[in-house]
C-alpha positions in Angstrom: -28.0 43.5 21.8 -26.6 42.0 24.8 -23.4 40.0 23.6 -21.4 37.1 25.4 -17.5 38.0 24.0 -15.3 34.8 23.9 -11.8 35.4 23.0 -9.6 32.4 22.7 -5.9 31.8 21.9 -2.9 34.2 22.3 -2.4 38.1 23.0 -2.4 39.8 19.8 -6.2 38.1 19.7 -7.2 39.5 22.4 -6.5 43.3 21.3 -8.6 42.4 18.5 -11.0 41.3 20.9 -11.0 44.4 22.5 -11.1 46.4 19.2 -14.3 44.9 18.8 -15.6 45.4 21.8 -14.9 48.7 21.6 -16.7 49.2 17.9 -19.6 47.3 19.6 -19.6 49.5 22.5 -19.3 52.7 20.8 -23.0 51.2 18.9 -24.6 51.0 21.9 -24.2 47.3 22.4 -23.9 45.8 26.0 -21.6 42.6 27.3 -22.6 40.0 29.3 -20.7 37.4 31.4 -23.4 35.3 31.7 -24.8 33.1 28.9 -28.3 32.8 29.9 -28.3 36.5 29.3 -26.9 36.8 26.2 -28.7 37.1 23.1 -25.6 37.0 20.4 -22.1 35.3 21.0 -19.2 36.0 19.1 -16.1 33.7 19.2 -12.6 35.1 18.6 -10.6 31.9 17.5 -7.7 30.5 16.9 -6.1 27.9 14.8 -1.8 28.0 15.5 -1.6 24.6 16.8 -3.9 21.3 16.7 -5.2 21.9 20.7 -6.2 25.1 19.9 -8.0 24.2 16.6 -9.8 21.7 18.9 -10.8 24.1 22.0 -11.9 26.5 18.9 -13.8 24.1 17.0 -15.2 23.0 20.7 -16.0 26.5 21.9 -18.0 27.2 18.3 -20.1 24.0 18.8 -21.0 24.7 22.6 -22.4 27.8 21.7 -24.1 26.4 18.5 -25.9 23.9 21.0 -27.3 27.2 22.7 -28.6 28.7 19.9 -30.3 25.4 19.2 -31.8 25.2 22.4 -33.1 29.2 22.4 -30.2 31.0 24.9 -28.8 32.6 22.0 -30.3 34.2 18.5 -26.8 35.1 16.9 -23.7 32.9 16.5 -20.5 35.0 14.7 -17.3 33.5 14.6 -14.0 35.3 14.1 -10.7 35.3 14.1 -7.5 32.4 12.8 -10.3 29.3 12.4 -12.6 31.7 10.7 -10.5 33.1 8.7 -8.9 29.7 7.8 -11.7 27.6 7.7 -14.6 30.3 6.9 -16.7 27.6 4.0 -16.0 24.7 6.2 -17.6 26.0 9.2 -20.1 28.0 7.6 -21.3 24.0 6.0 -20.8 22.0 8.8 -21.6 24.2 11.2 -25.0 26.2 10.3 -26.0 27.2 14.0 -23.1 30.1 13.0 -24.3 33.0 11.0 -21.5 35.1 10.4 -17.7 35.1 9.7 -15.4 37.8 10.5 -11.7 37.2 8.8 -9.0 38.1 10.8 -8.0 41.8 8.9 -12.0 42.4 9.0 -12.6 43.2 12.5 -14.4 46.6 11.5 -17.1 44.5 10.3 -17.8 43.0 13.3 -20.5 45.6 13.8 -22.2 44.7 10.3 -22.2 41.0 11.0 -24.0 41.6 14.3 -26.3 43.9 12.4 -26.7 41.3 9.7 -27.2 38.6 11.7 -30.0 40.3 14.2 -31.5 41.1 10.8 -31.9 36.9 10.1 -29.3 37.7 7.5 -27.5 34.5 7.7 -24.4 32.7 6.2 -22.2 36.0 5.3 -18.3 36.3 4.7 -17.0 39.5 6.5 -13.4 38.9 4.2 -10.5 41.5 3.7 -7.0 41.0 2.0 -4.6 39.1 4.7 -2.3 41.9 3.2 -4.4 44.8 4.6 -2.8 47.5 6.0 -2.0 47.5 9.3 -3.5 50.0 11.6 -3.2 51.5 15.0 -4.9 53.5 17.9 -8.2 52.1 18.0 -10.5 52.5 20.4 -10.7 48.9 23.0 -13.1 47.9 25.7 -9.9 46.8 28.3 -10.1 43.2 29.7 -7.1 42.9 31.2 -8.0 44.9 34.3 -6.2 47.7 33.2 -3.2 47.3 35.1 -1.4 45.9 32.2 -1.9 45.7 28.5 -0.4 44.9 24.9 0.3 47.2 22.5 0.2 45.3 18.9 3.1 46.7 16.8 2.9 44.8 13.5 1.0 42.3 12.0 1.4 39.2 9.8 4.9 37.2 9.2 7.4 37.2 6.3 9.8 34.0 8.4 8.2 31.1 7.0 8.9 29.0 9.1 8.2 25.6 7.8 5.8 24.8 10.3 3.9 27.9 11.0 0.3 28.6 9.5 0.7 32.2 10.4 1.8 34.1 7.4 -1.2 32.1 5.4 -3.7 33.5 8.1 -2.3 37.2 9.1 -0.7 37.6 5.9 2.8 39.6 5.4 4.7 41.5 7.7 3.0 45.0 8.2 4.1 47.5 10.8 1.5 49.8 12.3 2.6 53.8 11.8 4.4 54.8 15.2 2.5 58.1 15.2 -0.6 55.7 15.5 1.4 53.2 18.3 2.4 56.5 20.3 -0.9 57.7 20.6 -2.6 54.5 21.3 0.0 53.8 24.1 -0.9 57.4 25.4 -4.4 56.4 25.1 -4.0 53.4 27.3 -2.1 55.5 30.1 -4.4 57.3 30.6 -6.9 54.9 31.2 -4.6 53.5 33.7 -2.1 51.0 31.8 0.9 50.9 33.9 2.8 48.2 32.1 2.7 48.0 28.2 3.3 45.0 26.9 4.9 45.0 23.4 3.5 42.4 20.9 3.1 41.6 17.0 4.4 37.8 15.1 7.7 39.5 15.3 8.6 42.7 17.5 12.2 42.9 16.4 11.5 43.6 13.0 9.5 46.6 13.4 9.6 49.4 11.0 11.6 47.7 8.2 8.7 47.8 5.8 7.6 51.0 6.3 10.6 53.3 7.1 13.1 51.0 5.3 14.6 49.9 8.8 14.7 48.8 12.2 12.7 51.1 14.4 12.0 49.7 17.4 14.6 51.1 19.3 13.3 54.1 17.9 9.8 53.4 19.0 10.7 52.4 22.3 12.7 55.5 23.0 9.6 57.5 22.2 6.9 54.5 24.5 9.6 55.6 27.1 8.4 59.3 27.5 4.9 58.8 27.9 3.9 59.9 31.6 1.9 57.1 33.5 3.8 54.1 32.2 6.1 52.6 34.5 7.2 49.0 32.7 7.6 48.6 29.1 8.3 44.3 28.0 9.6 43.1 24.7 7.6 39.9 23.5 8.5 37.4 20.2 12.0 38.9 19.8 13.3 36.6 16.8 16.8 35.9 17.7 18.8 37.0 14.7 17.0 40.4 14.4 18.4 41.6 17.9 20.4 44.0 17.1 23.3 46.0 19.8 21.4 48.9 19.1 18.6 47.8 20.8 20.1 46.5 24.0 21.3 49.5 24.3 18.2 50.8 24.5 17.1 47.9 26.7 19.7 48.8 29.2 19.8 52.5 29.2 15.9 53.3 29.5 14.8 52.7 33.2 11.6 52.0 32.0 12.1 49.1 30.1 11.8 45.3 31.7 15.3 43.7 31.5 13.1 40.7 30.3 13.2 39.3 26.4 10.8 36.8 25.0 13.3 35.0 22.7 11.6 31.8 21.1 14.7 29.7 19.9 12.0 26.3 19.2 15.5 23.9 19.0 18.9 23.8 20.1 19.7 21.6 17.5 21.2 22.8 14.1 19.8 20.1 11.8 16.1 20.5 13.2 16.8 24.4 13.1 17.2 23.8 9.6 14.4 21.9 8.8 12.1 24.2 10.6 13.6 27.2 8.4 14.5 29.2 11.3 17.3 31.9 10.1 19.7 31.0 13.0 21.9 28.4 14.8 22.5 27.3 18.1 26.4 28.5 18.0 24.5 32.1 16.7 21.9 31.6 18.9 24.4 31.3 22.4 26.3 34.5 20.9 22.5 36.3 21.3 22.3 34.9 24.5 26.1 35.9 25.6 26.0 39.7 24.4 22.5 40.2 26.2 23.8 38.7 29.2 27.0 40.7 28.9 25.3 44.2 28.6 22.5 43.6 30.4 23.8 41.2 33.4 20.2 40.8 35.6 18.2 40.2 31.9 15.4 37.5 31.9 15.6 35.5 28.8 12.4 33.4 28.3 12.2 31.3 25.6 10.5 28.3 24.1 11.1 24.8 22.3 9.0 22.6 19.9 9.7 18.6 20.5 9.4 15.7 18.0 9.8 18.0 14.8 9.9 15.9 11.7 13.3 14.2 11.6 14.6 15.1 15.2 16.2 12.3 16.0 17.4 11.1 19.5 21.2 13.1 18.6 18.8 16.2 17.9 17.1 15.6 20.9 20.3 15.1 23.5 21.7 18.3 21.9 18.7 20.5 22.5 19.0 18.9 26.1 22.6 20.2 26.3 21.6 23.7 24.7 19.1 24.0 27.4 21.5 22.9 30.2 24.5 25.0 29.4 21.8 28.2 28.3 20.0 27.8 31.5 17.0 29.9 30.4 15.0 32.1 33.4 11.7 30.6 31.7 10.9 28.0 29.0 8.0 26.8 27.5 8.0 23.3 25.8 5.2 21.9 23.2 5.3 19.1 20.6 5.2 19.6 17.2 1.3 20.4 15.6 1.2 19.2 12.2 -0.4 21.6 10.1 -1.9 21.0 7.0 -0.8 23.3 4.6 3.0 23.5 5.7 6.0 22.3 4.5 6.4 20.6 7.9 3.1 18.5 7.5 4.9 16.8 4.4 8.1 16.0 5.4 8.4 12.1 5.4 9.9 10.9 9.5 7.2 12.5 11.3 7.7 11.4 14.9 5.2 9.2 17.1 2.9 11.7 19.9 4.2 9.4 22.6 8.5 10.1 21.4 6.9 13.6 21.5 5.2 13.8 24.7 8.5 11.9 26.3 10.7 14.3 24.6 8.8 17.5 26.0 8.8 16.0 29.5 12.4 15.8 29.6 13.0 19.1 28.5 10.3 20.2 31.3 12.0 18.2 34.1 15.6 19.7 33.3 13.6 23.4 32.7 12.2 22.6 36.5 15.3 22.2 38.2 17.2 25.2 36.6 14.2 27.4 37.1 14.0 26.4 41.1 17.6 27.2 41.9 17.2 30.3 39.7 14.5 31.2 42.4 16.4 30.4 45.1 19.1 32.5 44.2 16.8 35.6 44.1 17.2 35.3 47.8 18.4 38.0 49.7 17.7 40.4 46.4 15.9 43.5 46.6 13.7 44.2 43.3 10.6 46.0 42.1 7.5 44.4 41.9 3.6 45.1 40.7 1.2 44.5 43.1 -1.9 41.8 41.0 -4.2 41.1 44.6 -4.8 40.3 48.1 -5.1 37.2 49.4 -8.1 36.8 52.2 -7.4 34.7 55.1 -8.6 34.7 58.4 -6.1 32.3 59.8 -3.3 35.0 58.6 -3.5 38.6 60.7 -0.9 40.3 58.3 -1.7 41.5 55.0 -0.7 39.0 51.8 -0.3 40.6 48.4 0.4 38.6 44.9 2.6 40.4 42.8 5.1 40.2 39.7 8.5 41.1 39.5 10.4 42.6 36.1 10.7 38.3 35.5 7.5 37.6 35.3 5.1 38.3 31.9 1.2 38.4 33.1 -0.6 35.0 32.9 2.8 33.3 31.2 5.2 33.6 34.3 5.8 33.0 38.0 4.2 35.1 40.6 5.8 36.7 43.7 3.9 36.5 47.4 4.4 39.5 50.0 3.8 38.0 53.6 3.5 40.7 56.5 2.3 43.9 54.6 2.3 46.5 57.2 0.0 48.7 55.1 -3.3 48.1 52.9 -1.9 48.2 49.0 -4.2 48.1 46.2 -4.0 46.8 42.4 -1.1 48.7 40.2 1.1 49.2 43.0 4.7 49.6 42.4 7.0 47.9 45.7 10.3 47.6 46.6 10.2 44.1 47.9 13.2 41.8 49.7 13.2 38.0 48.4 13.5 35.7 51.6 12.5 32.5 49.7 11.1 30.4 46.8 8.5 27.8 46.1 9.2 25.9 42.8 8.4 28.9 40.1 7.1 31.1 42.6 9.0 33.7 44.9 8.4 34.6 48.8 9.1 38.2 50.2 8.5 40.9 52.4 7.8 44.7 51.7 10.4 47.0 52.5 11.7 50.3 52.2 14.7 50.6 50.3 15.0 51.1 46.5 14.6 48.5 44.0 17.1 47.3 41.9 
């Protein structure tokens, strides 16, 4: 069949996405782009917070409307919202024919089967708890420059207002003889920069080899031939260990960049939310990465308007974020999820005390992030070459790039004005900053090394 792929929501959905793909591939199956050629759809949702429920629920219902009108034949749904939601959709929503839970992706290609076969209304369900697996074959749809290797699956934190762990289940570590061929895999398809990924990177390894491998694993990612950057993504704070900024710092191949999500600077609403550390342990994390690893790029992120954050709460995570001074930060307001501890804890706090709340954060991020960029000036670093920009009003070459700072699709972007020789996709430069534009950085190519 000729299948129309939608894959919403974060990262580690998307290598499911491409799992799929790839199972469909390897059955002969074609992809399409456009959706007047499509005869099946499948949807690859998600559920974390409230928006994304709604561009899931959104996305399902679009597609149900084709199938009504006669673009489509077969509806499948898959992923956090089907695997959450699987009777509620399958009642309210009958256009759908099939639903793939989130630990039954090697079903997808019996649902399509199924479903061609005007075998409606099936439940493609596996234990949340399944083992985790590795080194499957994907259909890349990240260009190939860059992609994410998936680590672990599932979430033992609990954090009071996370659906997660009821969705993906426990923690579960994929076998690093599986990760190391699967990241030897994707090199040599092309991968240049492997993006390390799971609920929780940091824990990786303790339920399988009674420990904390990834320094381990990374030591191992390091020696594969091809890859150039390796990132570190969803580092919970308290399970950073020196051992593995040592190993941050002494492999050249690995980013000096660590997603960190914090969610609050405040130790009462750090509380609440059950996160495992507080703010005095969190700026100890913060001061021995800095220390060993003086050029590191922390990014984190924050929830406003938890239950109970009062307007104290909310000044101190204010004051967190000025004194921490963060290279990136993302803020969101709280999602109340049904289900959660969270959702019934009494003082839940108004959307507009929320939205306020988030803005301020935002505006104080801003103007730390700006003169962060500005002092990149004058700094020589490595960057990725992402494109070309065409312009016939500009006779020298422009490239868009990323430095070591800057996660694909999440971060800034750096542009190289007056290229004095064509570059392609993948490219590895040394580049000199000359200037900034709010997030984004300004430079020119040059020839000596990068830092």
């Amino acid at each position: 069949m000729k299948i129309l792929f939608v894959s919403l929501g974060c990262d580690k959905n998307r290598v499911d996405s491409e799992i799929m793909l790839g199972m469909l591939a390897k059955r002969g199956h074609e992809f399409v782009d456009d959706e007047t050629e499509a005869e099946a759809a499948v949807i690859n949702t998600c559920c974390f917070i409230s928006d994304a429920k709604e561009e899931s629920v959104n996305t399902i219902l679009e597609f149900a409307n084709m199938k009504n009108e006669g673009h489509i034949k077969v509806l499948i749904v898959t992923g956090c919202l089907a695997q959450r939601y699987k009777n509620e959709i399958l009642e309210e929503i009958p256009e759908v024919d099939e639903i793939v839970g989130t630990t039954a992706i090697d079903k997808i290609i019996d649902a399509v089967d199924a479903a061609s076969a005007n075998k409606s209304g099936g439940q493609y369900l596996e234990s949340i708890d399944r083992e985790a697996t590795g080194n499957h074959p994907r259909v890349q749809t990240t260009g190939g420059m860059f992609n994410y290797l998936r680590i672990a699956e599932g979430c033992d934190k609990n954090c009071t207002y996370c659906i997660i762990p009821k969705v993906r289940g426990h923690y579960r570590s994929v076998p690093m003889e599986q990760l190391i061929s699967e990241a030897e895999g994707l090199a040599e398809q092309g991968v240049t920069e492997l993006i390390l990924i799971a609920q929780e990177t940091t824990l990786y390894g303790t339920d399988l080899y009674g420990e904390k491998k990834l320094p381990e694993l990374l030591k191992k990612l390091c020696k594969i031939e091809g890859l150039k950057w390796i990132r570190l993504m969803y580092c919970y704070p308290e399970e950073i260990t020196d051992e593995l900024i040592a190993v941050m710092r002494d492999e050249p191949k690995i980013c000096h960049y660590i997603d960190m999500p914090v969610q609050s600077g405040a130790d009462a609403v750090l509380k609440r939310m059950g996160r495992k550390t507080n703010r005095a342990e969190i700026e100890e994390i913060v001061r021995r990465l800095r220390e060993n690893i003086p050029d590191i790029c922390i990014r984190t992120t924050l929830i406003t308007g938890f239950p109970g954050e009062t307007a104290a709460d909310h000044r101190e995570t204010m004051e967190f974020v000025r004194k921490m001074r963060f290279d990136r930060l993302g803020a969101f307001t709280y999602s109340m999820e049904e289900d959660t501890p969270a959702a019934r804890m009494r003082e839940q706090i108004s959307e507009r005390i929320k939205k306020t709340r988030k803005t301020k954060i935002m505006k104080l991020q801003q103007e730390i992030a700006f003169e962060e960029a500005e002092a990149m000036v004058g700094r020589t670093v490595k960057a990725v070459i992402e494109g070309r920009i065409t312009d016939a009003d500009i006779d020298s070459l422009t490239y868009v790039g990323r430095t070591y700072k800057d996660a694909p699709d999440i971060d800034g972007y750096l542009f190289i004005n007056g290229a004095d020789r064509e570059l392609i996709t993948g490219d590895f430069v040394s580049v000199r900053i000359t200037g900034s534009h709010e997030y984004d950085l300004i430079g020119e190519l040059c020839d000596e090394s990068a830092e």
